[in-house]
C-alpha positions in Angstrom: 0.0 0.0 0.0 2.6 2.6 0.7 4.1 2.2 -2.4 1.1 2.8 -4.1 1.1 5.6 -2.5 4.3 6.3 -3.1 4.2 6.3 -6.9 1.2 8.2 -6.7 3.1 11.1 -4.9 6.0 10.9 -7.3 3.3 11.0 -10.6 1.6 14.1 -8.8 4.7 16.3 -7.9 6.3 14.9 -11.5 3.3 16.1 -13.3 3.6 19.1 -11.4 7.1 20.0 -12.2 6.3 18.9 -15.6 3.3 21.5 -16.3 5.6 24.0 -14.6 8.2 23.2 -17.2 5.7 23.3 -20.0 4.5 27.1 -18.9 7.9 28.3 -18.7 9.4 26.9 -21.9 6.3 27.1 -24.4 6.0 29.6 -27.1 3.1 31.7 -26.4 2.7 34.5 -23.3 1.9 32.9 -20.3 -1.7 35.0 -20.4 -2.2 33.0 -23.9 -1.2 29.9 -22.7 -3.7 30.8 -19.2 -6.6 31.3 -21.6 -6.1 28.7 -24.2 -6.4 26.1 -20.6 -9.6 28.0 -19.4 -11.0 27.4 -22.7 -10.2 24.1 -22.9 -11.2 23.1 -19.3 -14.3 25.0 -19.8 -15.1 22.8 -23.0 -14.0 19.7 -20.9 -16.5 20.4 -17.9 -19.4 21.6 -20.4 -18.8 18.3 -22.1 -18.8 16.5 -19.2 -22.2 18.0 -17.6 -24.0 17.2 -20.9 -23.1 13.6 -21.2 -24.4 13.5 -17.5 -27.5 15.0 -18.2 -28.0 12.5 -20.9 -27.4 9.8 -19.1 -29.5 11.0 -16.5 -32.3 11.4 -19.1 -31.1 7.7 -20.3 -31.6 6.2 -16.9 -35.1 8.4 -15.8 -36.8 6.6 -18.9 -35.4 3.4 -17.6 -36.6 3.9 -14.6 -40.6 4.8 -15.4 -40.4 1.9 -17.9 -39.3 -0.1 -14.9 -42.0 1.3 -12.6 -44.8 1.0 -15.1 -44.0 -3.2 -15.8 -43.8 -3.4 -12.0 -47.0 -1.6 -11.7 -48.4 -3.7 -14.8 -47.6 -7.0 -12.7 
């Protein structure tokens, strides 16, 4: 267990360093580079919250089809 936990410290504080290293070595402005992440993570989490509202629509149908053969029975 506590090298799990080990390895997951050392992928954390390597990923860490490693986005550091990215910032200060890319190309573009670091404001550029801020922005083109929000806008990505902001694509990501929108993403995200529509799957889950489909999925919730998916399983609410489920669910009354369920409830009507149960109350069919």
């Amino acid at each position: 267990m506590r090298k799990v936990f080990n390895f997951a410290l050392g992928l954390f504080f390597g990923g860490l360093i490693g986005a550091a290293a990215a910032l200060l070595l890319a190309p573009q402005p670091g404001e550029e580079i801020v922005r083109t992440i929000r806008e990505r993570l902001q694509a990501i989490v929108d993403e995200a919250r529509h799957a889950a509202a489909e999925r919730r629509a998916e399983l609410e149908a489920q669910f009354i089809a369920a409830r009507q053969v149960k109350m069919e029975k």
